[in-house]
Chimera marker file (.cmm) of the C-alpha trace (Angstrom):
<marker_set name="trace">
<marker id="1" x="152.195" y="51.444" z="63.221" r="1" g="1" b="0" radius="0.5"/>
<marker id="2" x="155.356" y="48.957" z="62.983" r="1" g="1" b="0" radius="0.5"/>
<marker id="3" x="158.642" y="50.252" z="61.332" r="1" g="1" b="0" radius="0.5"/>
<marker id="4" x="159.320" y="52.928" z="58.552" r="1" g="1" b="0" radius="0.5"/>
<marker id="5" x="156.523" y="54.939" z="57.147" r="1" g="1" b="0" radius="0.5"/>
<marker id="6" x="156.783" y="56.264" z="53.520" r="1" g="1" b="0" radius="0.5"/>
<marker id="7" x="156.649" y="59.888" z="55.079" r="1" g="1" b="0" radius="0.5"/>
<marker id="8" x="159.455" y="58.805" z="57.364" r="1" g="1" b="0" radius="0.5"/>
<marker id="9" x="162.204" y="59.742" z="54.537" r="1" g="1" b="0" radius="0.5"/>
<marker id="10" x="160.658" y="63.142" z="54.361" r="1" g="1" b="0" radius="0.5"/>
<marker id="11" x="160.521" y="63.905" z="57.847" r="1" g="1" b="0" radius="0.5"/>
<marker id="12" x="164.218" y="62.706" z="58.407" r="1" g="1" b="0" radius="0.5"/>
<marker id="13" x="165.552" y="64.911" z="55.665" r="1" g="1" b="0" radius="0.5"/>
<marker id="14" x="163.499" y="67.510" z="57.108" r="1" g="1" b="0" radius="0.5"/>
<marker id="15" x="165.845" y="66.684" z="60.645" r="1" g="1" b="0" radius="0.5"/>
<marker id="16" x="168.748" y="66.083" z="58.446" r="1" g="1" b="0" radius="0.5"/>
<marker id="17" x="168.817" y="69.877" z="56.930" r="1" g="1" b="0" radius="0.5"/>
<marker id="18" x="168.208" y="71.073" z="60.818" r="1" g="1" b="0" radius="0.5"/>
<marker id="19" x="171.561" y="68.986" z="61.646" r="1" g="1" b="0" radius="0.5"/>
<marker id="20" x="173.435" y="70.752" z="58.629" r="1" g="1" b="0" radius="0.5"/>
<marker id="21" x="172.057" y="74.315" z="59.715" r="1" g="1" b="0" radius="0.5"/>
<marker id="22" x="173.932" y="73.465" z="63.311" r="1" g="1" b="0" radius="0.5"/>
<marker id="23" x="176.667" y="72.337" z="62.064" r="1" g="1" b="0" radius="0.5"/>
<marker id="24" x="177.061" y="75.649" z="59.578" r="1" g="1" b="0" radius="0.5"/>
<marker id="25" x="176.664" y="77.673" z="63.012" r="1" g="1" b="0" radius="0.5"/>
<marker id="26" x="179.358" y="76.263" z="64.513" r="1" g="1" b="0" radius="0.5"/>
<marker id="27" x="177.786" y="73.499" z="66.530" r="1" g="1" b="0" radius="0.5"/>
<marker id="28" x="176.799" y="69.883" z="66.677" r="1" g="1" b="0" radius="0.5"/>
<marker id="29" x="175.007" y="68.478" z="63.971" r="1" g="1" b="0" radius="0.5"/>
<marker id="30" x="172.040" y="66.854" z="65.237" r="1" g="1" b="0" radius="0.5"/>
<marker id="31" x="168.840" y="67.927" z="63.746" r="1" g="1" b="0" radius="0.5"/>
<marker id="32" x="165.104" y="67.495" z="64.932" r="1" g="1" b="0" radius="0.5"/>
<marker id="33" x="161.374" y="67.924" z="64.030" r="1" g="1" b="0" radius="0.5"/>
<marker id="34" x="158.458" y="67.117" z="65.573" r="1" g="1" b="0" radius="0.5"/>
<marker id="35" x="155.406" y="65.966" z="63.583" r="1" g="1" b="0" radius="0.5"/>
<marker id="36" x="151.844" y="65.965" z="64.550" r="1" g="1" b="0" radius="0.5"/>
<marker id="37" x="149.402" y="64.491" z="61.729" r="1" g="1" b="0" radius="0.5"/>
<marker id="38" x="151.578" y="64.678" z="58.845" r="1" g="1" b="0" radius="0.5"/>
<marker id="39" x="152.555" y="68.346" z="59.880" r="1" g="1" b="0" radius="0.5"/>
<marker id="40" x="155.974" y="69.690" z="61.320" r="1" g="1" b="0" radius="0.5"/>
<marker id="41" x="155.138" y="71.962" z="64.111" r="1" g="1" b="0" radius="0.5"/>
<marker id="42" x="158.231" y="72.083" z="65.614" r="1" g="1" b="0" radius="0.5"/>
<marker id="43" x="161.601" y="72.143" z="64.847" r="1" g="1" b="0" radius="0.5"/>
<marker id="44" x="165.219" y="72.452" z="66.189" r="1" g="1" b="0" radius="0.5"/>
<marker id="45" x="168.742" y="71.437" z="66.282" r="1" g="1" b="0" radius="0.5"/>
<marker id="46" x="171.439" y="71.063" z="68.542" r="1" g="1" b="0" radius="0.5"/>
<marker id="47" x="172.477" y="74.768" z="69.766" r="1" g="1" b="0" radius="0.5"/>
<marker id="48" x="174.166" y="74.148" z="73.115" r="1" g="1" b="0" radius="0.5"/>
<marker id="49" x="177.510" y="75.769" z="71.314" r="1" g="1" b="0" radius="0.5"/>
<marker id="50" x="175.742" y="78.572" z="70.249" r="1" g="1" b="0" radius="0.5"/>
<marker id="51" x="173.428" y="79.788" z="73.001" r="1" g="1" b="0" radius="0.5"/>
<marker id="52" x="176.192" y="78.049" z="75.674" r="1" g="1" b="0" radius="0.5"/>
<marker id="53" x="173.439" y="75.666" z="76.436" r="1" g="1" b="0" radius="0.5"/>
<marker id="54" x="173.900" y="72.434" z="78.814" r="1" g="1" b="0" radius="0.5"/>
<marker id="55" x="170.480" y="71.319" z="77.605" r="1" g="1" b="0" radius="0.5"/>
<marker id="56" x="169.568" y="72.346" z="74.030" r="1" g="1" b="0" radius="0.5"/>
<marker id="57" x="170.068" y="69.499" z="72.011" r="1" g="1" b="0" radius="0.5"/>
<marker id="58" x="168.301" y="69.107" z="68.776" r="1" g="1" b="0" radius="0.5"/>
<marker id="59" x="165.086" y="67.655" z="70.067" r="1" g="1" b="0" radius="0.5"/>
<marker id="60" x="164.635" y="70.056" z="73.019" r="1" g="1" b="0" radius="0.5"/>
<marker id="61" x="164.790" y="73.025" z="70.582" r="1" g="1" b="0" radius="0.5"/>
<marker id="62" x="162.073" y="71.348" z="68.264" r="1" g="1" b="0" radius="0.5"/>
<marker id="63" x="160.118" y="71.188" z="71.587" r="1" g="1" b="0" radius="0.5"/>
<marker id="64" x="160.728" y="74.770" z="72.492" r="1" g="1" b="0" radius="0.5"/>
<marker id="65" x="159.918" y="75.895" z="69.112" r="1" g="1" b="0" radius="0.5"/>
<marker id="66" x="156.491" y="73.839" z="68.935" r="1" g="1" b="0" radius="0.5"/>
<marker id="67" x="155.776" y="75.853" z="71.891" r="1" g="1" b="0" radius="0.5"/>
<marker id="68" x="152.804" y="74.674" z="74.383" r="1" g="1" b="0" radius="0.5"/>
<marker id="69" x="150.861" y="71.958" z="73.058" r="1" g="1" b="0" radius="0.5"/>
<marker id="70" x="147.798" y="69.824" z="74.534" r="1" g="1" b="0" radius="0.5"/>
<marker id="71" x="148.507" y="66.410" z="75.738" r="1" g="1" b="0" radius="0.5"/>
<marker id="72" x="146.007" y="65.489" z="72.876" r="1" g="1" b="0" radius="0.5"/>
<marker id="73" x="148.649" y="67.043" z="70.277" r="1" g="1" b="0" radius="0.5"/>
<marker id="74" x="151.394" y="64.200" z="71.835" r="1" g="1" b="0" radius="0.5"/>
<marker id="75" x="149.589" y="61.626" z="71.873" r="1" g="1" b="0" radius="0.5"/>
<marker id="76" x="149.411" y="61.910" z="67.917" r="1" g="1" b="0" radius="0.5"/>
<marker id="77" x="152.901" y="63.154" z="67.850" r="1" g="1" b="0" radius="0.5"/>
<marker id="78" x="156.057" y="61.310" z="66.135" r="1" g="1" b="0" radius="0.5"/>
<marker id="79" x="159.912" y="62.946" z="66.972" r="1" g="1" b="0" radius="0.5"/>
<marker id="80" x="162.248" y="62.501" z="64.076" r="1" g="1" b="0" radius="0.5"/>
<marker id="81" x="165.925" y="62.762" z="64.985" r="1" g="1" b="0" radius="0.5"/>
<marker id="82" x="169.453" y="62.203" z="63.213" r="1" g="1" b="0" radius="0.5"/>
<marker id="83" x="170.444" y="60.890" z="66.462" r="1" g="1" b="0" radius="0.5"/>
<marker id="84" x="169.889" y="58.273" z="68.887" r="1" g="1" b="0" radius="0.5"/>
<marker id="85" x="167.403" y="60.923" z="71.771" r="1" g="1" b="0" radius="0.5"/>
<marker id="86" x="169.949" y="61.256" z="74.934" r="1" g="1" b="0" radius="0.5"/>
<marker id="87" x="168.856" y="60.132" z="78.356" r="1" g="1" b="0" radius="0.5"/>
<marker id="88" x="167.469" y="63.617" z="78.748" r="1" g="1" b="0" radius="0.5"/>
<marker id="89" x="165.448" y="63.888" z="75.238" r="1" g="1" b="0" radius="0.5"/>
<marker id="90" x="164.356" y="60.208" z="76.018" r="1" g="1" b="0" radius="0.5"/>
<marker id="91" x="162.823" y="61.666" z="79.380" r="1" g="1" b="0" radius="0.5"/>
<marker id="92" x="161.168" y="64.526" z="77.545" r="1" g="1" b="0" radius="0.5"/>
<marker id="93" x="159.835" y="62.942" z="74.634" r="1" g="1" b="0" radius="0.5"/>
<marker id="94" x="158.076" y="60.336" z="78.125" r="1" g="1" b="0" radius="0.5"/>
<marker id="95" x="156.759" y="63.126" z="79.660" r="1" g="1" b="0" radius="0.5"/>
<marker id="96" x="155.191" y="64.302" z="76.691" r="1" g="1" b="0" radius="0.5"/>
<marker id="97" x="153.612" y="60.467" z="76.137" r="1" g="1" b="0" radius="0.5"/>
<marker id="98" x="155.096" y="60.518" z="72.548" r="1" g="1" b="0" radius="0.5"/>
<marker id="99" x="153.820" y="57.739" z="70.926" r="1" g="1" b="0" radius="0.5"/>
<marker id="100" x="156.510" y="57.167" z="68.624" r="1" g="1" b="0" radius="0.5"/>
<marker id="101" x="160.015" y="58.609" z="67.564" r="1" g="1" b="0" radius="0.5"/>
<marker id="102" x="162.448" y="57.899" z="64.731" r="1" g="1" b="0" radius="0.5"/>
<marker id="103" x="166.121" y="58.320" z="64.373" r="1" g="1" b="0" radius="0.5"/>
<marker id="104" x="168.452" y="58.333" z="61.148" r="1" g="1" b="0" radius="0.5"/>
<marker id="105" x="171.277" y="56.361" z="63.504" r="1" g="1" b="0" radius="0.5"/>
<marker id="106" x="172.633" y="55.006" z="66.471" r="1" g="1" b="0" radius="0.5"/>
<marker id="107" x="176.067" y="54.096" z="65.331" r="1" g="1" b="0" radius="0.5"/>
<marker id="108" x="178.062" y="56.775" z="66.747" r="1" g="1" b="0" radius="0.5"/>
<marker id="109" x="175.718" y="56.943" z="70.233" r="1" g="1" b="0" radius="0.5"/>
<marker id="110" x="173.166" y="54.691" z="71.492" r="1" g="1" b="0" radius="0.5"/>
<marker id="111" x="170.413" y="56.110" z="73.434" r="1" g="1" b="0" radius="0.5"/>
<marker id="112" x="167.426" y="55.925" z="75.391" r="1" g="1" b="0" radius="0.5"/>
<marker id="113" x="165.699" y="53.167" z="72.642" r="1" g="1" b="0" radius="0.5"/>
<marker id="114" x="165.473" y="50.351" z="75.157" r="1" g="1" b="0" radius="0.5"/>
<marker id="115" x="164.032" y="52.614" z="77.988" r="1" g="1" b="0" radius="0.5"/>
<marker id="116" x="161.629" y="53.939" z="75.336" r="1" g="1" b="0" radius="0.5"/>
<marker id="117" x="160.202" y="50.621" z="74.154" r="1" g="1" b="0" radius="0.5"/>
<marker id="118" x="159.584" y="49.395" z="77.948" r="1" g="1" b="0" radius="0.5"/>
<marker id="119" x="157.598" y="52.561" z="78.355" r="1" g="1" b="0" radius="0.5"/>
<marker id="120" x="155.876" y="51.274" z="75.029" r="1" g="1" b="0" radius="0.5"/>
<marker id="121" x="157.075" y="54.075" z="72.828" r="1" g="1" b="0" radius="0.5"/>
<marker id="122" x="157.733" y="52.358" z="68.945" r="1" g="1" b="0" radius="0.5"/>
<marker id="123" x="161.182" y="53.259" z="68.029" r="1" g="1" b="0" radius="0.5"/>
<marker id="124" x="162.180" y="53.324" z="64.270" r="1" g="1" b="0" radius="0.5"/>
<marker id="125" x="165.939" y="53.440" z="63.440" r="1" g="1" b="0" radius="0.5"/>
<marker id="126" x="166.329" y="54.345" z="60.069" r="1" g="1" b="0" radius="0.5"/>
<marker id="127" x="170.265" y="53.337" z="60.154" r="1" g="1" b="0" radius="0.5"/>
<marker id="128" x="170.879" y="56.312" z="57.232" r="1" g="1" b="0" radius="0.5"/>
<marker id="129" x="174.927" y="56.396" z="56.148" r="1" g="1" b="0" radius="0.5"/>
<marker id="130" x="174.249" y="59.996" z="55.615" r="1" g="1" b="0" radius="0.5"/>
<marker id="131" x="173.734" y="60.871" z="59.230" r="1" g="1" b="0" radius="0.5"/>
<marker id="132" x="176.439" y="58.388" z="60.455" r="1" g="1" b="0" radius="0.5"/>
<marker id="133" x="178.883" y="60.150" z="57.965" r="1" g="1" b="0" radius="0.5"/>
<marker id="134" x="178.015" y="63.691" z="59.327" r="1" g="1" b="0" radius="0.5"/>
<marker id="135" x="178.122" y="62.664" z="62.952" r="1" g="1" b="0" radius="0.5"/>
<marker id="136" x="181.451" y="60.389" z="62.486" r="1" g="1" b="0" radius="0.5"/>
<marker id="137" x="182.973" y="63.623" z="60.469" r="1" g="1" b="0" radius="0.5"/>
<marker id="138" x="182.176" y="66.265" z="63.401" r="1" g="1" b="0" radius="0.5"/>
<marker id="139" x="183.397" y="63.630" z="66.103" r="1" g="1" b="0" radius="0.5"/>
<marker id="140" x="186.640" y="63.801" z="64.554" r="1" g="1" b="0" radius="0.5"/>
<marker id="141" x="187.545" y="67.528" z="63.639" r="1" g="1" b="0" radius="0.5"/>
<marker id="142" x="185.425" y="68.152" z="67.052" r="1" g="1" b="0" radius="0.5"/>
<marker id="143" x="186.111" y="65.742" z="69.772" r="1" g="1" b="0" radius="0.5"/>
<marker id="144" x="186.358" y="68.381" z="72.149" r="1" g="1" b="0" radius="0.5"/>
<marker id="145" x="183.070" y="69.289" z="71.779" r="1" g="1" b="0" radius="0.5"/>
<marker id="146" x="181.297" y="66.310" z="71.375" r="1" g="1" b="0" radius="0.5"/>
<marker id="147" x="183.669" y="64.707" z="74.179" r="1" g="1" b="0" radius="0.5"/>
<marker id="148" x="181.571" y="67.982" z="76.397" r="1" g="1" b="0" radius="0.5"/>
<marker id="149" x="178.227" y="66.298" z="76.714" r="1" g="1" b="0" radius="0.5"/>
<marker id="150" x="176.608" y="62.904" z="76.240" r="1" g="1" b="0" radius="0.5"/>
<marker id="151" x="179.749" y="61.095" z="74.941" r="1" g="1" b="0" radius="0.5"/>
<marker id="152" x="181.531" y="60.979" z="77.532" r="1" g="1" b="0" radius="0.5"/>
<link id1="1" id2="2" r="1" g="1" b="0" radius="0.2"/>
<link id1="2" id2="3" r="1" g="1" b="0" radius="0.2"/>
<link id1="3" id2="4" r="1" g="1" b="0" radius="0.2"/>
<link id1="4" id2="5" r="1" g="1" b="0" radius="0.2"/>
<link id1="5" id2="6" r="1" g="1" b="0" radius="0.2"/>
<link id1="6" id2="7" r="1" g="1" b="0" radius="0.2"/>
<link id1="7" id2="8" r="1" g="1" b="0" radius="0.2"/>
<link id1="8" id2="9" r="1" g="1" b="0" radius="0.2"/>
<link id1="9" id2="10" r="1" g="1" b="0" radius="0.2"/>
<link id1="10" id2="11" r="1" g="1" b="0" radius="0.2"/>
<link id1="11" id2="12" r="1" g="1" b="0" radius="0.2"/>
<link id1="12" id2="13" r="1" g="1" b="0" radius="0.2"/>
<link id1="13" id2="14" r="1" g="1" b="0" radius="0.2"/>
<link id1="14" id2="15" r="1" g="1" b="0" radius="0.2"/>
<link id1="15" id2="16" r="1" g="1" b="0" radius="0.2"/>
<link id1="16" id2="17" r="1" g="1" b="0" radius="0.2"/>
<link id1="17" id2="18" r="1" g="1" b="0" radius="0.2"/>
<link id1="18" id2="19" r="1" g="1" b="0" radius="0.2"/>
<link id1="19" id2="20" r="1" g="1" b="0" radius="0.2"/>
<link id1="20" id2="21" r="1" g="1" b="0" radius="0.2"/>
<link id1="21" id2="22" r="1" g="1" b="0" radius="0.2"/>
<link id1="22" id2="23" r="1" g="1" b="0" radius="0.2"/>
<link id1="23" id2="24" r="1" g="1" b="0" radius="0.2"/>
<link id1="24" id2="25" r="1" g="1" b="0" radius="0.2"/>
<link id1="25" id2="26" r="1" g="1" b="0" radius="0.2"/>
<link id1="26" id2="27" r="1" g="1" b="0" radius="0.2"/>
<link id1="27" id2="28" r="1" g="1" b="0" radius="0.2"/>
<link id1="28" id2="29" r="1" g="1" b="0" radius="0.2"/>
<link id1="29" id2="30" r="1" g="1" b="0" radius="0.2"/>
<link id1="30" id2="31" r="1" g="1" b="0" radius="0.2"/>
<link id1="31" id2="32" r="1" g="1" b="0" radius="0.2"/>
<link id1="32" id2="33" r="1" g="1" b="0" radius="0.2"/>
<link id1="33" id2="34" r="1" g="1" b="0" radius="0.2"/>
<link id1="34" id2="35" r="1" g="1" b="0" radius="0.2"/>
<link id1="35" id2="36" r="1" g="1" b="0" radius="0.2"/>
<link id1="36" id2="37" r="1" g="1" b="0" radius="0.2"/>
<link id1="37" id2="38" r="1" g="1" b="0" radius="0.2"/>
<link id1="38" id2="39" r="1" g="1" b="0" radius="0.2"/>
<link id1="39" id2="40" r="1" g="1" b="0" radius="0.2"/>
<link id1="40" id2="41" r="1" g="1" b="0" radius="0.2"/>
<link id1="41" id2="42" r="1" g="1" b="0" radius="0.2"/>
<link id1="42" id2="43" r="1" g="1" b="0" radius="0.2"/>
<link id1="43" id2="44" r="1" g="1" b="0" radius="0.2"/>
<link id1="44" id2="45" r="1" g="1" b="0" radius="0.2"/>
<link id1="45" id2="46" r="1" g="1" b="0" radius="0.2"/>
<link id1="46" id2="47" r="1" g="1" b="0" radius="0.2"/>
<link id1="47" id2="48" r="1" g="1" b="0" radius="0.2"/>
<link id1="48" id2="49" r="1" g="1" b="0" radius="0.2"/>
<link id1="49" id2="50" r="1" g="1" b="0" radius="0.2"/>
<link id1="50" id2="51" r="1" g="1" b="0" radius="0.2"/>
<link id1="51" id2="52" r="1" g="1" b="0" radius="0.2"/>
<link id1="52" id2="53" r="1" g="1" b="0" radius="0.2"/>
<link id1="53" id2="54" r="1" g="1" b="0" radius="0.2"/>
<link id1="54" id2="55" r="1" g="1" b="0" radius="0.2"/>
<link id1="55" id2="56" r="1" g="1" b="0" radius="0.2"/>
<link id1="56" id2="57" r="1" g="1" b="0" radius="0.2"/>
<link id1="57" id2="58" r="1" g="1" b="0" radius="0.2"/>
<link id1="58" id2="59" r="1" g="1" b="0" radius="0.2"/>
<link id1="59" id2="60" r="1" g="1" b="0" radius="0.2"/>
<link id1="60" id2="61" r="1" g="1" b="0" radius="0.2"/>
<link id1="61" id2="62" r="1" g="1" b="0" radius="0.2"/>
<link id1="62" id2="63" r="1" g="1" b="0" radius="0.2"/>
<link id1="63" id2="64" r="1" g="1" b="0" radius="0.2"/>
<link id1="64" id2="65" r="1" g="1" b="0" radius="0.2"/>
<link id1="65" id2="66" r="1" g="1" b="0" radius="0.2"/>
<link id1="66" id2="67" r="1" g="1" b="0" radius="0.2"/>
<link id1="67" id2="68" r="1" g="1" b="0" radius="0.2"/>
<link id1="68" id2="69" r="1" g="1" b="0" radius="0.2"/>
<link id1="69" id2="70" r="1" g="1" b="0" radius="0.2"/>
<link id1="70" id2="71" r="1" g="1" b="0" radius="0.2"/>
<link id1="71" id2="72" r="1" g="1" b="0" radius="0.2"/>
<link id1="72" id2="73" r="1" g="1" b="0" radius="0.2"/>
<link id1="73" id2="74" r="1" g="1" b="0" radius="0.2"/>
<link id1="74" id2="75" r="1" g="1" b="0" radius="0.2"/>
<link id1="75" id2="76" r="1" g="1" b="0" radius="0.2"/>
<link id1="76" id2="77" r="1" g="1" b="0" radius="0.2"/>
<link id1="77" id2="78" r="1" g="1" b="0" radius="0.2"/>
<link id1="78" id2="79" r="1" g="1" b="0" radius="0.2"/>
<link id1="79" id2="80" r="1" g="1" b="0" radius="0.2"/>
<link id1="80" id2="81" r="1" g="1" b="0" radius="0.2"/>
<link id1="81" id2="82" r="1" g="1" b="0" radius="0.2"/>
<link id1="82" id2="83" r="1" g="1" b="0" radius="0.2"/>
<link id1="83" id2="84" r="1" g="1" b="0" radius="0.2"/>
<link id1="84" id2="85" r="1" g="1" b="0" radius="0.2"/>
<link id1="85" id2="86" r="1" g="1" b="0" radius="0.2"/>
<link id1="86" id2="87" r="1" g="1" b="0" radius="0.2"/>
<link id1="87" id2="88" r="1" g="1" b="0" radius="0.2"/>
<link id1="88" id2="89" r="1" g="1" b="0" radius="0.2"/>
<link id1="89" id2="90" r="1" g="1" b="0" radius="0.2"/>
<link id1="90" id2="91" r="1" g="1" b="0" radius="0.2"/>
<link id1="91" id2="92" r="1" g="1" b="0" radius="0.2"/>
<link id1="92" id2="93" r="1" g="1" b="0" radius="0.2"/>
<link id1="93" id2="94" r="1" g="1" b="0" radius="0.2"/>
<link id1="94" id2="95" r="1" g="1" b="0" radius="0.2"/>
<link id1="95" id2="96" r="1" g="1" b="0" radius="0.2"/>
<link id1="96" id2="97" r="1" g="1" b="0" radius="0.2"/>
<link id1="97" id2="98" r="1" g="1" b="0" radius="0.2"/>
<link id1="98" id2="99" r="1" g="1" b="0" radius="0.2"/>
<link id1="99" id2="100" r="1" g="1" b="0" radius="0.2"/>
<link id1="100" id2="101" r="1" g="1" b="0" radius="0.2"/>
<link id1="101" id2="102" r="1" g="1" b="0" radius="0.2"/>
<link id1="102" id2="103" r="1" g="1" b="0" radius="0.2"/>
<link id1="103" id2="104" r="1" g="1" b="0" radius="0.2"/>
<link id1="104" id2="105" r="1" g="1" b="0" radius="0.2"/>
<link id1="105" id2="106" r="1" g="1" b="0" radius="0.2"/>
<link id1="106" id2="107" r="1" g="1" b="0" radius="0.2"/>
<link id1="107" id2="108" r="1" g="1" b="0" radius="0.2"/>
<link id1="108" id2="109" r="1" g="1" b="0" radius="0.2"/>
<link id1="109" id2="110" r="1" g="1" b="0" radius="0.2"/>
<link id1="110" id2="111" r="1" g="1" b="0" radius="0.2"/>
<link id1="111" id2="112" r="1" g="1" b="0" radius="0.2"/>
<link id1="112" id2="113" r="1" g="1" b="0" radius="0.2"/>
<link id1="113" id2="114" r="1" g="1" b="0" radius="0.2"/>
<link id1="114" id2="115" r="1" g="1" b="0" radius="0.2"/>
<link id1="115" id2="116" r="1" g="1" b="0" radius="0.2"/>
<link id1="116" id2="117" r="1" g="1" b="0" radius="0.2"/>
<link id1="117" id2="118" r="1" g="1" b="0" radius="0.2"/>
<link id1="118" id2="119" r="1" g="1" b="0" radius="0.2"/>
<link id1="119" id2="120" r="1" g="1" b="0" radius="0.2"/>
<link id1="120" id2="121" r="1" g="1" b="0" radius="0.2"/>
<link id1="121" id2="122" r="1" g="1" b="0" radius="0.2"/>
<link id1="122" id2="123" r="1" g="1" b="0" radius="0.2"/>
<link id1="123" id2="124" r="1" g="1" b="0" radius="0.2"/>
<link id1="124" id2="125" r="1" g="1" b="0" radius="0.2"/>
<link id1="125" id2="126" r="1" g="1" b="0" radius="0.2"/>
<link id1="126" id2="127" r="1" g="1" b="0" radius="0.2"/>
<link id1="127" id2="128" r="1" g="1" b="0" radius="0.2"/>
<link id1="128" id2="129" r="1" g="1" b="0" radius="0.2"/>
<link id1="129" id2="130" r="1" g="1" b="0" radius="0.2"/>
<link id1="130" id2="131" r="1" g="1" b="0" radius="0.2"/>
<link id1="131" id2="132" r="1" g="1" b="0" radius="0.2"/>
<link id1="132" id2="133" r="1" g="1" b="0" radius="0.2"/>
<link id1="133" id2="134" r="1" g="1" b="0" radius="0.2"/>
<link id1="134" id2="135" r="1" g="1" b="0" radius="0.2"/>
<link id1="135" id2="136" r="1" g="1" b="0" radius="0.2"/>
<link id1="136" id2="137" r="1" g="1" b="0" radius="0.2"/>
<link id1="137" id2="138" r="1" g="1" b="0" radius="0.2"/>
<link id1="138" id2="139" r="1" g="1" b="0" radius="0.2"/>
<link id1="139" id2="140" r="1" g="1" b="0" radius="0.2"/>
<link id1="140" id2="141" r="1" g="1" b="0" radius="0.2"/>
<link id1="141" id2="142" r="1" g="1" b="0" radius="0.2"/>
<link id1="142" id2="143" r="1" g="1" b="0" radius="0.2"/>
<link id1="143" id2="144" r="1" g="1" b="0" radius="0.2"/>
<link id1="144" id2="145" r="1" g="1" b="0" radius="0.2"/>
<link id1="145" id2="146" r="1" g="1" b="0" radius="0.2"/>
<link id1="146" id2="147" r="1" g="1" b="0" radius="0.2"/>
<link id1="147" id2="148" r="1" g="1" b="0" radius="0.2"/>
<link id1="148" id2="149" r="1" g="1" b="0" radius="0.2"/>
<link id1="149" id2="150" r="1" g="1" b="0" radius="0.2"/>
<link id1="150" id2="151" r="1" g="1" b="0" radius="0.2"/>
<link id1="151" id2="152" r="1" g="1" b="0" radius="0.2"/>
</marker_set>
């Protein structure tokens, strides 16, 4: 596989509504899922504001909520999120030999995608205005927040 997928949309709205749950709890709005052969069996967002996590961004809940998984389950395994995968997400989504992972942007932060595609991982970026608007618009009324973890 080489680019966008027609079930790519899907899956990113799927992330997309996770981001907009966060956000409605009072945290940052970046959304997750994780999809093994056409099926969701994980999904998260970013609750380090409401659990007072240092380390549950969106994709690590998705992870935690998939729960344990074979290797074999990975290696099929695509990780949609709204936003560029942090150093640390970039690490997990290595260790879990994820074959492939999507993102709806990487305006407003630029991850792990170069370390990724070394390790042979095929990166998508969808480059949705949607998700750059909802990032850009918490970044503002939030900078405190956002200024707490990977922005900085």
């Amino acid at each position: 596989m080489q680019g966008p997928v027609p079930d790519d949309q899907y899956f990113m709205s799927e992330a997309l509504a996770e981001a907009r749950k966060g956000l409605e709890e009072g945290g940052v709005p970046i959304g997750s899922v994780l999809v093994i052969d056409g099926q969701i069996v994980g999904r998260g967002h970013n609750r380090r504001v409401q659990e007072g996590s240092a380390i549950l961004h969106g994709e690590m809940d998705a992870f935690r909520n998939a729960g344990r998984l074979p290797a074999s389950a990975y290696s099929r395994a695509t990780l949609y999120s709204t936003l560029s995968p942090c150093d640390m997400c970039t690490g997990a989504t290595l260790l879990f030999k994820i074959p492939r992972v999507v993102f709806a942007e990487n305006r407003t932060f630029v991850g792990g995608e170069d370390y990724l595609r070394a390790r042979g991982v095929e990166v998508v970026n969808l480059d949705l205005p949607e998700a750059v608007e909802l990032m850009n618009d918490f970044i503002a009324r939030c900078p405190h927040i956002w200024n707490e973890d990977i922005a900085v």
